[in-house]
N, C-alpha and C positions, 0 to 999 in steps of 0.2 A: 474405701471402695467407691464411694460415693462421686469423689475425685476424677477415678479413671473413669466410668462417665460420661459426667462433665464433659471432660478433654478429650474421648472419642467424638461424642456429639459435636466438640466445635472443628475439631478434626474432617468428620465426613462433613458438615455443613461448609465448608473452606475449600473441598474436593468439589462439592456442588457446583460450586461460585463458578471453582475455576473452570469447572466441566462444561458448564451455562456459558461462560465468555468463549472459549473458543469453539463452540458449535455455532454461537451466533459469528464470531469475526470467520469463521469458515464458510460459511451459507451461502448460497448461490447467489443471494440480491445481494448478499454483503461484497462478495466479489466483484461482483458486474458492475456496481456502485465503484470498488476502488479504481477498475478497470479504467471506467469512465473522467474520475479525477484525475488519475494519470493522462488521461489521452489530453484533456482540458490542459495540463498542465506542461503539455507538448505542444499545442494550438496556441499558448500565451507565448512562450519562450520562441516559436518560428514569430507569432506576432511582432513581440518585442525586437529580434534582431534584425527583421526587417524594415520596420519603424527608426530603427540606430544605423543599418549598414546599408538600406537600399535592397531593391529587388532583386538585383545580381549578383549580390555578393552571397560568396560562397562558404556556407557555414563550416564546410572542414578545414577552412583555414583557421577558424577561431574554435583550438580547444577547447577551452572550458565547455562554452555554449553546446558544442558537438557531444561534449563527455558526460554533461546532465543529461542531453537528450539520448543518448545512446542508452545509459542508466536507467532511465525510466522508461523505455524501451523493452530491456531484459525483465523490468519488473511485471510489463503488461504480461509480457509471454510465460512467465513464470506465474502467473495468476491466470493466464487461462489455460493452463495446464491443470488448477485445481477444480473447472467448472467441470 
C-alpha cells in the first residue's frame, strides 16, 4: 500500500511540473517576448538579404528567404492570437 503512494505522489508532483511549464510558456510576457524574437528574427533575415542582394532586389524571387520569413510571420499572428 505503501507503494501506491509513493507513485501517486510522484504522479501528481510530474502533473505539477508539467502544469508549472505550460502556464509559464503561455503567459503574456512569455508571449510578447516570443513575439519579439520572431520579429528580431525577421529584421536579421531582411538585413541579411539586403547586405547579399542590394536594396532592390526583390525578395519573392528568392524562395527560401521569402518562405522562412513568411513562416515566422504565421508564427507572430498565431501568438498574438494567444495574448
Amino acid at each position: 500500500m505503501n507503494e501506491i503512494g509513493i507513485i501517486a505522489s510522484v504522479i501528481a508532483a510530474i502533473a505539477a511540473i508539467i502544469t508549472l511549464i505550460f502556464t509559464i510558456r503561455n503567459s503574456k510576457g512569455n508571449v510578447i517576448k516570443r513575439i519579439e524574437r520572431k520579429q528580431r528574427e525577421i529584421r536579421e533575415l531582411d538585413n541579411q538579404f539586403v547586405r547579399t542582394y542590394g536594396l532592390n532586389a526583390n525578395m519573392r524571387m528568392h524562395y527560401p528567404t521569402q518562405e522562412k520569413k513568411d513562416k515566422l510571420e504565421a508564427e507572430i499572428n498565431e501568438l498574438r492570437k494567444k495574448i
